[in-house]
C-alpha positions as a Markdown table, in Angstrom:
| # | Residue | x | y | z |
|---|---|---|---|---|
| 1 | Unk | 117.6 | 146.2 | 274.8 |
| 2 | Unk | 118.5 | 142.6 | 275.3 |
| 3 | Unk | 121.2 | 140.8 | 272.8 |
| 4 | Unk | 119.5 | 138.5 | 270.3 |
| 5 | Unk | 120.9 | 135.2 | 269.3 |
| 6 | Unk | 122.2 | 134.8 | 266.1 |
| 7 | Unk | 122.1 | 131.6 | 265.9 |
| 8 | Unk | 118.3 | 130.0 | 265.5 |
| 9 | Unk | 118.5 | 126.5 | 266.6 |
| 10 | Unk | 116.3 | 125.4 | 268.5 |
| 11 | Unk | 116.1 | 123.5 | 271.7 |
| 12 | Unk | 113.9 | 120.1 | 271.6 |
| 13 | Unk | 113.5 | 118.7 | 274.8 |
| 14 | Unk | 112.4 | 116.0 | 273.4 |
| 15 | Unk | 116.0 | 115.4 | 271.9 |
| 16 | Unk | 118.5 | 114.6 | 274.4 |
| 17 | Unk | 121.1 | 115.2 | 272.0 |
| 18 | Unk | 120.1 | 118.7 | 271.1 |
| 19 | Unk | 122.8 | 119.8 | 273.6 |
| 20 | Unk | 126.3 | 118.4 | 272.0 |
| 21 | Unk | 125.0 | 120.5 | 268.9 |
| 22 | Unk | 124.5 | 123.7 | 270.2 |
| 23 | Unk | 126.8 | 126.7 | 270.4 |
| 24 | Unk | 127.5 | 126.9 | 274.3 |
| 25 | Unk | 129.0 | 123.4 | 274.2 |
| 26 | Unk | 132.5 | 125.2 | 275.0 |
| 27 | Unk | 131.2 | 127.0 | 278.0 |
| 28 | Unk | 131.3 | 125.1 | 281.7 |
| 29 | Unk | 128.3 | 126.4 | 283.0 |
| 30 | Unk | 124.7 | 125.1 | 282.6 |
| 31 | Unk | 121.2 | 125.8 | 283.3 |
| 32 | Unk | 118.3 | 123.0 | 284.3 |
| 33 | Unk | 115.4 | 122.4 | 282.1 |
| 34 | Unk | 112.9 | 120.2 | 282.3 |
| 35 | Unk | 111.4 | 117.4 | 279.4 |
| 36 | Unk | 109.9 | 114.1 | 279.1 |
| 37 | Unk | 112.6 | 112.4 | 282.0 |
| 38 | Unk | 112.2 | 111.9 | 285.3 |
| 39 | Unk | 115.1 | 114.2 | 285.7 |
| 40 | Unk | 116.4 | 117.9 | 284.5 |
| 41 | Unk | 118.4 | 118.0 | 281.0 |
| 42 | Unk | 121.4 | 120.3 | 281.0 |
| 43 | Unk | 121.8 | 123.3 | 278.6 |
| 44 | Unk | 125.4 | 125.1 | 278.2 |
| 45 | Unk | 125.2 | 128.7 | 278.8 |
| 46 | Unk | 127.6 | 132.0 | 278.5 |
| 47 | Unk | 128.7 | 132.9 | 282.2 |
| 48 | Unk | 129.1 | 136.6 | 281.2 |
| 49 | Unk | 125.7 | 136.5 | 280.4 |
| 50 | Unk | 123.5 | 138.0 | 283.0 |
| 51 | Unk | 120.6 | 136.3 | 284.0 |
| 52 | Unk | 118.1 | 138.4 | 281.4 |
| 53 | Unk | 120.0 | 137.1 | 278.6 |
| 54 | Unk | 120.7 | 133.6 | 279.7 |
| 55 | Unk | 117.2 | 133.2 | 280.1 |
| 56 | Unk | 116.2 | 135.0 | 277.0 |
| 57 | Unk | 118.6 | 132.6 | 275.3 |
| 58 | Unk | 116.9 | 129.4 | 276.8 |
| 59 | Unk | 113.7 | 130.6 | 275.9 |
| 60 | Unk | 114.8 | 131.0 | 272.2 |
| 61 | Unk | 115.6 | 127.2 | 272.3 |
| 62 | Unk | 112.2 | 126.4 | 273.7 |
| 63 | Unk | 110.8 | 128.1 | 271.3 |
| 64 | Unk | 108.9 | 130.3 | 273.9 |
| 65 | Unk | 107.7 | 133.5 | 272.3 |
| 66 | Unk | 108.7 | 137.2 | 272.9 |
| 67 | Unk | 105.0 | 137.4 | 274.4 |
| 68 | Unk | 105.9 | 134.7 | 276.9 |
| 69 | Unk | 109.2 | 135.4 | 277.9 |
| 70 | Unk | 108.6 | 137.8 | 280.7 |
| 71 | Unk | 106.9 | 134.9 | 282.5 |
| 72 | Unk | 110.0 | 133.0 | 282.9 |
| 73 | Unk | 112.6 | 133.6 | 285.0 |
| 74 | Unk | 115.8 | 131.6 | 286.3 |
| 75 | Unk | 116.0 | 130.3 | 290.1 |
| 76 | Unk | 117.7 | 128.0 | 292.6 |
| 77 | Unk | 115.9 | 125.7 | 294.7 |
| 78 | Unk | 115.6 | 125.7 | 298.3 |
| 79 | Unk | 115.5 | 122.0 | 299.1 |
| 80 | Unk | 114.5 | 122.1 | 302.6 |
| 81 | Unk | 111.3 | 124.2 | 301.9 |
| 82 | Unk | 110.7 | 122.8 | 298.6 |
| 83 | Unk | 110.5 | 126.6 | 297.2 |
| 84 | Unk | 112.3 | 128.4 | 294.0 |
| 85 | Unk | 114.4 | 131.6 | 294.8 |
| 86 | Unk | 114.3 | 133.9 | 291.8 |
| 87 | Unk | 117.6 | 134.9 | 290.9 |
| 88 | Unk | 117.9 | 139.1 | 289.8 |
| 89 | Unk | 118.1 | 139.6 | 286.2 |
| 90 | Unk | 120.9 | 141.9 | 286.1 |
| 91 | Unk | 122.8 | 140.4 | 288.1 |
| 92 | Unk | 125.4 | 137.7 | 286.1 |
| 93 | Unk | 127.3 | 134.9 | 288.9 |
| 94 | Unk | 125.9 | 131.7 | 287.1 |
| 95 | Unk | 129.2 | 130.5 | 288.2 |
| 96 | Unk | 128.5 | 130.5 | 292.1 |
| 97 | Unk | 125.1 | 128.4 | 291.5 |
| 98 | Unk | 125.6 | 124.4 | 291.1 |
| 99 | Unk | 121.5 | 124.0 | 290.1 |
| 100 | Unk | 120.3 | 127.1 | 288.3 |
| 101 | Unk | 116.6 | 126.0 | 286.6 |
| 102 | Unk | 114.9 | 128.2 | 283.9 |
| 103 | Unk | 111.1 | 127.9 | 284.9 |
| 104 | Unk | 107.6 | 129.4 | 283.6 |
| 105 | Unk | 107.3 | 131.6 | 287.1 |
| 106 | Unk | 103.6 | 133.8 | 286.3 |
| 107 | Unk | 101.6 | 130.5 | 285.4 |
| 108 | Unk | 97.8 | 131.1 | 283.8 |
| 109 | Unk | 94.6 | 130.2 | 285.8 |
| 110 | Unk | 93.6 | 126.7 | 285.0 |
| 111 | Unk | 90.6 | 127.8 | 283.3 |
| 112 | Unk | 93.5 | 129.6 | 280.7 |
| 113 | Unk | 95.0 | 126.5 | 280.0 |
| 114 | Unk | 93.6 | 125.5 | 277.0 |
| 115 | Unk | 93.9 | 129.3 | 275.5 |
| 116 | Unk | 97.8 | 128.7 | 276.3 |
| 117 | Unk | 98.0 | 125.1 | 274.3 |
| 118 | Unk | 96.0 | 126.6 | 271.1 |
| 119 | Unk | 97.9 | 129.8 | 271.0 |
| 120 | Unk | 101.5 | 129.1 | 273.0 |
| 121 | Unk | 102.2 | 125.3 | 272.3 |
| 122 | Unk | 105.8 | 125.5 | 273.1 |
| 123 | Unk | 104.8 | 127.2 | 276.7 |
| 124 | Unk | 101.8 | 124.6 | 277.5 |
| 125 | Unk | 104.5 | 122.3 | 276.7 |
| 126 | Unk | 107.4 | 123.2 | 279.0 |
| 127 | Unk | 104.5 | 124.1 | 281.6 |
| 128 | Unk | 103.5 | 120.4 | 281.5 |
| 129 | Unk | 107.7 | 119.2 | 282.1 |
| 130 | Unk | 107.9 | 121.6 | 284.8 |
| 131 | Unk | 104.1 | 120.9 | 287.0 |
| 132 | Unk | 105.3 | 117.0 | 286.3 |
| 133 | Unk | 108.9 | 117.3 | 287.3 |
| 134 | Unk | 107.8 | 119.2 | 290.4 |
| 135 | Unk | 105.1 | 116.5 | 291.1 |
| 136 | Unk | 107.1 | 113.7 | 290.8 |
| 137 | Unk | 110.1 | 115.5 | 293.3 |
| 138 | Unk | 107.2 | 116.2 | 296.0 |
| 139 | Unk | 107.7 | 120.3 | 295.7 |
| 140 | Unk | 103.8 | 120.0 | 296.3 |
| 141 | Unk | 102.7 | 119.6 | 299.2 |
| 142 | Unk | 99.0 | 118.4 | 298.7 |
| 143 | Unk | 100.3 | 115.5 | 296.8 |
| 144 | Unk | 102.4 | 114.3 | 299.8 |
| 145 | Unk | 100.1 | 114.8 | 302.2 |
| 146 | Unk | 98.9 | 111.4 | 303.6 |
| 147 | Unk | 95.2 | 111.7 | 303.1 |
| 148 | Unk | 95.8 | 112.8 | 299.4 |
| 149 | Unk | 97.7 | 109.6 | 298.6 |
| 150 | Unk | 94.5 | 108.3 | 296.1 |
| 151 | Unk | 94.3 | 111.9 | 294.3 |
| 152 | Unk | 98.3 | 111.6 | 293.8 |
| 153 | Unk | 97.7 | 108.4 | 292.2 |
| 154 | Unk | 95.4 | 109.7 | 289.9 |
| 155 | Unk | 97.4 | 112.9 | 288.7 |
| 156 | Unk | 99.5 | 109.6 | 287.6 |
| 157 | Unk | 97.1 | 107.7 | 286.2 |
| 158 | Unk | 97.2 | 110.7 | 283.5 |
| 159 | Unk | 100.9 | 110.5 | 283.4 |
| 160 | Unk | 100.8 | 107.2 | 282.7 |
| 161 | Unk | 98.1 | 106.9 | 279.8 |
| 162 | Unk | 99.8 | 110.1 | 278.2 |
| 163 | Unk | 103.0 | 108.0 | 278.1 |
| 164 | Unk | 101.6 | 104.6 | 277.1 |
| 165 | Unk | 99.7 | 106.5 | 273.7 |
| 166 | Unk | 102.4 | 108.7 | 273.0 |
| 167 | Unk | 104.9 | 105.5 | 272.7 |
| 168 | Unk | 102.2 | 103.4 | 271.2 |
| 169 | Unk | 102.2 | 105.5 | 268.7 |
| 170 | Unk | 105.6 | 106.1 | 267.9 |
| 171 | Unk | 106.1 | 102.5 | 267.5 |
| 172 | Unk | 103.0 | 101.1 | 265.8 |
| 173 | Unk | 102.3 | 98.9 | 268.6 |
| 174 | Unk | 99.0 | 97.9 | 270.9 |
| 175 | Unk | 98.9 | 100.0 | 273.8 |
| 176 | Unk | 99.5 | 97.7 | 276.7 |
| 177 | Unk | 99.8 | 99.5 | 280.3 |
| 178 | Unk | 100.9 | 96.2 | 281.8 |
| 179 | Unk | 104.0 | 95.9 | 279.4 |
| 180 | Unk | 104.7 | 99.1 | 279.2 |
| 181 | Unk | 104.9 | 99.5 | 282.9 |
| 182 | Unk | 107.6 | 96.5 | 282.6 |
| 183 | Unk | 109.7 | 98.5 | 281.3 |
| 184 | Unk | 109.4 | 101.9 | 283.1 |
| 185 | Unk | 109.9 | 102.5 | 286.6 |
| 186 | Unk | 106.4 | 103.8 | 288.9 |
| 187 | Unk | 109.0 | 106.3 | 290.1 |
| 188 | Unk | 108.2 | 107.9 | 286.2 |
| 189 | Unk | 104.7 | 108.4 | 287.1 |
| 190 | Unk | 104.1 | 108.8 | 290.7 |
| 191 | Unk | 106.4 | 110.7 | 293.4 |
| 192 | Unk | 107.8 | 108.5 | 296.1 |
| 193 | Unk | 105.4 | 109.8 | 299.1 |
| 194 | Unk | 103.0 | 106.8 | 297.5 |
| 195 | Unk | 106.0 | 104.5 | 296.5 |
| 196 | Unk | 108.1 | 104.6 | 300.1 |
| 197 | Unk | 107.8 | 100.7 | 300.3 |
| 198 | Unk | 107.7 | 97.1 | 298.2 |
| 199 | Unk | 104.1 | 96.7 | 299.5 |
| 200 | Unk | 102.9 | 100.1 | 298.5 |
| 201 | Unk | 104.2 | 99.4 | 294.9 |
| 202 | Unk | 102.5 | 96.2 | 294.4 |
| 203 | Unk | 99.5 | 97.7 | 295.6 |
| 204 | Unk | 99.4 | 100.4 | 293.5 |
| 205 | Unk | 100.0 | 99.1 | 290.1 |
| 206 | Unk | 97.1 | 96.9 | 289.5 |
| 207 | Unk | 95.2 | 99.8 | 289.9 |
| 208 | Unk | 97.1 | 102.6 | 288.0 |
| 209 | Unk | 96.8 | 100.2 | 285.1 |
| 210 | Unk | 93.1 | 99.4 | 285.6 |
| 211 | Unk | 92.3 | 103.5 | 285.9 |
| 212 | Unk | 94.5 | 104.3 | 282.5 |
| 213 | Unk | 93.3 | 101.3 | 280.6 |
| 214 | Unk | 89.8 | 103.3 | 281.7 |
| 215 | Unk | 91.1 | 106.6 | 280.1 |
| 216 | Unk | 92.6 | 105.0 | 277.0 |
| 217 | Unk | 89.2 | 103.2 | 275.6 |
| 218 | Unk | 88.5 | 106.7 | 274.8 |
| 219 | Unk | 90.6 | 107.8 | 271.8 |
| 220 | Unk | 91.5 | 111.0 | 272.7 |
| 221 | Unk | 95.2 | 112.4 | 271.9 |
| 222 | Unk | 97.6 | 112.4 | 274.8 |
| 223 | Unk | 97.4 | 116.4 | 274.7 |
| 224 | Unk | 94.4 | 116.2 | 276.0 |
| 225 | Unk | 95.8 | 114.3 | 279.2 |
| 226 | Unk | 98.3 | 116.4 | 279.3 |
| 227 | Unk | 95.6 | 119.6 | 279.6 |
| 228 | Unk | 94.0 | 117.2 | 282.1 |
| 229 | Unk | 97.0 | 117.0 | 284.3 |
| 230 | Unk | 98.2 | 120.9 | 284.0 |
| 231 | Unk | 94.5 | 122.0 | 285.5 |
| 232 | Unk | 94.3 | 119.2 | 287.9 |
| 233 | Unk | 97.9 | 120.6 | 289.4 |
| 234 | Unk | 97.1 | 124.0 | 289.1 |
| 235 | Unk | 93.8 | 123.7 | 290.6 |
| 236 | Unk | 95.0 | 121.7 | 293.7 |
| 237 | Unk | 98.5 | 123.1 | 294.6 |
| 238 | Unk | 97.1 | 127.5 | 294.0 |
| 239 | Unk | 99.1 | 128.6 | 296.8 |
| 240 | Unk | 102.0 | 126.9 | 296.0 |
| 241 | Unk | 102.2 | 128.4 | 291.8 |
| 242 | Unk | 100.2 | 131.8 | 292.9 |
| 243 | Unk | 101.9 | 133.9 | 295.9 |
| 244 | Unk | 105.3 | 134.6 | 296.3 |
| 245 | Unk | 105.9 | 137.0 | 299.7 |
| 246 | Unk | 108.4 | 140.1 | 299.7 |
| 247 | Unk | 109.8 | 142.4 | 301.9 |
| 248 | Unk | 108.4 | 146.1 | 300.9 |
| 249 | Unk | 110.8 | 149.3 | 301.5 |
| 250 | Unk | 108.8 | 152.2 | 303.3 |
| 251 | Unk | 109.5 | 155.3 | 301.7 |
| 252 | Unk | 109.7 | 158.1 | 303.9 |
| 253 | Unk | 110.3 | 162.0 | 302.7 |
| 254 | Unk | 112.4 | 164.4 | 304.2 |
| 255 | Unk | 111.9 | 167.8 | 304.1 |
| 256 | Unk | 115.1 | 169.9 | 302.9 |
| 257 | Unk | 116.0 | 173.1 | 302.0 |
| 258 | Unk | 119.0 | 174.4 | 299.3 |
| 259 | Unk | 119.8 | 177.2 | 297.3 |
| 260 | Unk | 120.1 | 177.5 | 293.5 |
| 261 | Unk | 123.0 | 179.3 | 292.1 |
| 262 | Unk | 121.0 | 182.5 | 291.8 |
| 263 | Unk | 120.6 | 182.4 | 295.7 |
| 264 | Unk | 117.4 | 181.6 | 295.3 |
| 265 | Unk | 116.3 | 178.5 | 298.3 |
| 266 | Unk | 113.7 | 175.9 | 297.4 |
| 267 | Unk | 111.9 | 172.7 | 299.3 |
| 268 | Unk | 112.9 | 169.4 | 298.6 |
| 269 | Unk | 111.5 | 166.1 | 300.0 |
| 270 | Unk | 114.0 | 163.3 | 300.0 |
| 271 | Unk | 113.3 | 160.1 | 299.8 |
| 272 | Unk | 114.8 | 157.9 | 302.1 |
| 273 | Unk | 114.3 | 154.3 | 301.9 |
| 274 | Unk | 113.8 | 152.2 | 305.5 |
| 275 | Unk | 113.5 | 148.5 | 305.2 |
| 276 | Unk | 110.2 | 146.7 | 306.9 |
| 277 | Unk | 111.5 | 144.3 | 309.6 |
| 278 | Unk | 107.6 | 144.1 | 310.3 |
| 279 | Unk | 105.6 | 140.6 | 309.6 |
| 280 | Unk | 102.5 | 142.4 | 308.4 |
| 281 | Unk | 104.6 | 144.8 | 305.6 |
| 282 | Unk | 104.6 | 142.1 | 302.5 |
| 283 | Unk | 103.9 | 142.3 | 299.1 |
| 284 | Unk | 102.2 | 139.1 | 296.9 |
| 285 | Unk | 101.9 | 137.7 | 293.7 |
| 286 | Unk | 98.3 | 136.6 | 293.2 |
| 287 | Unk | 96.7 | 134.7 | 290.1 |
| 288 | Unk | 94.0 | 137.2 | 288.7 |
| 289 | Unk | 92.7 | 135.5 | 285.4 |
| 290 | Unk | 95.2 | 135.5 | 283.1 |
| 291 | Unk | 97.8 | 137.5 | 285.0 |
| 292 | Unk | 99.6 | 137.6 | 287.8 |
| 293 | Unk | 99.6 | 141.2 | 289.8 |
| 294 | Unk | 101.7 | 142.0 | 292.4 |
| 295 | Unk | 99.8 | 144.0 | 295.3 |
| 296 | Unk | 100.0 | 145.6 | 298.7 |
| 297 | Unk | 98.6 | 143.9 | 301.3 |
| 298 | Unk | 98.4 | 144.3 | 305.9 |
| 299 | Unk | 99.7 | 148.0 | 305.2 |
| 300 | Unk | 99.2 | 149.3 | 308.4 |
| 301 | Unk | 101.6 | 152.9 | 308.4 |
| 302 | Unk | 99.3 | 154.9 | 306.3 |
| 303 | Unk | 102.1 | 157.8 | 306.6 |
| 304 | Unk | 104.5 | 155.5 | 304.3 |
| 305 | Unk | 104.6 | 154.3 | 300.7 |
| 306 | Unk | 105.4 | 151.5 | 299.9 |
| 307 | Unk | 107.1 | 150.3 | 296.5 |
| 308 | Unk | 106.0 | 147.8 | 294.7 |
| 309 | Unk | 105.3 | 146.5 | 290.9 |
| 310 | Unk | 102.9 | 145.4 | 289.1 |
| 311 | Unk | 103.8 | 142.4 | 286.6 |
| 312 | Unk | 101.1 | 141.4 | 283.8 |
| 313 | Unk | 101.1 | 139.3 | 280.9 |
């Protein structure tokens, strides 16, 4: 049974003071999580906490229900493949990590999405700071891909009229792309694959403020972008969010023979547990609806098992 917080604040990502308030300002350790910034905000956690109940606390703050929580996890990132390694949940060395992120890891099918915003707004939310925050630092690789440079610029073009009638509104003001891009950097809409020169940044802002004028002539709420730009990620970057590969342990039995107290000798079989050094022996995580299932797959010794676990949610 995981250790409940007795405290209830909350965590607002949207309130970058939410951290001097909390009750793990005296610890030195902290966990990454995203918001409305370009960059991660830092959380204080308990570093005799293992990774369960660090993440369980984090998810509290976010205001990510019970029902939700088993789809998060914490991770490190591998910055030369742009990939997250999951870190174990027992396991409690948050003190050897210098970037530990808490992350949404078993993400819905697009076609989910808007079942997720009605029912979990908390979760669409933090889904929508983590698919931006890993668009914007190029962890996709469709988006940096050359040839993909106008569909990267329109996953932006949401960013930006989501931004521009969010602040609009919080100000009682017009909304005005061109000022509003004035003062905010491209870099807080589009990653810097499209934005590597001085020429590819004047060339792209007339028309990111042409295309999200477009959008905002219809008065829809900037949730609705929001939905728009959560599907159009998922939908173009599926391998990236769906499979995660795994070494599988064959299990082999042995046959062995002992005798009870009474003198009496009976059959075991032993398990004995051999890890796969073999390409082909993998097990992966695959979207299926609203789940995600982890299956067997290229099994080829059919005189093995092979453990693995299913995850739902």
């Amino acid at each position: 049974m995981l250790r409940r917080r007795k405290d209830k604040k909350n965590y607002d990502p949207m309130d970058s003071g939410s951290q001097s308030g909390s009750s793990f300002t005296r610890m030195s350790f902290q966990v990454s999580v995203y918001g409305p910034d370009r960059e991660c905000m830092k959380i204080d956690v308990n570093p005799s906490d293992t990774y369960e109940e660090v993440c369980e606390a984090v998810a509290e703050r976010l205001e990510i229900p019970p029902a939700m929580f088993h789809c998060c996890g914490l991770c490190v990132l591998d910055v030369e493949q742009k990939r997250f390694l999951w870190l174990p949940p027992t396991k409690n060395v948050i003190h050897s990590r210098n970037d530990v992120y808490f992350r949404i890891r078993f993400l819905p099918h697009e076609d989910n999405i808007d079942v997720l915003e009605r029912k979990y707004s908390p979760c669409f939310q933090y889904l929508f700071y983590q698919l931006k925050w890993d668009f914007l630092h190029e962890c996709l690789s469709y988006y940096t891909d050359p040839d993909k440079a106008s569909e990267a610029r329109g996953a932006g073009t949401f960013l930006l009229a989501m931004s521009v009638r969010i602040s609009a509104k919080e100000n009682n003001q017009e909304e005005n792309c061109k000022e509003f891009l004035e003062q905010n950097d491209l870099k807080m809409f589009l990653p810097k694959c499209v934005l590597k020169s001085f020429v590819d940044r004047m060339m792209v802002k007339s028309p990111l403020i042409e295309k999200a004028n477009e959008l905002l002539k219809d008065k829809h709420p900037a949730d609705l972008f929001k939905k728009y730009f959560v599907k159009g990620i998922l939908s173009k970057s599926i391998n990236y969010y769906s499979i995660e590969e795994y070494r599988c342990w064959n299990v082999e039995y042995k046959e062995t023979k002992e005798s009870d107290t009474s003198g009496k000798t009976q059959t075991l079989f032993v398990p004995q547990l051999q890890n796969s050094d073999k390409e082909d022996v993998l097990l992966k995580t695959e979207i299926k609806g609203i789940y995600s299932q982890i299956s067997s797959e290229s099994l080829s010794n059919s005189g093995t098992m092979v453990i693995f676990v299913v995850l739902y949610w």
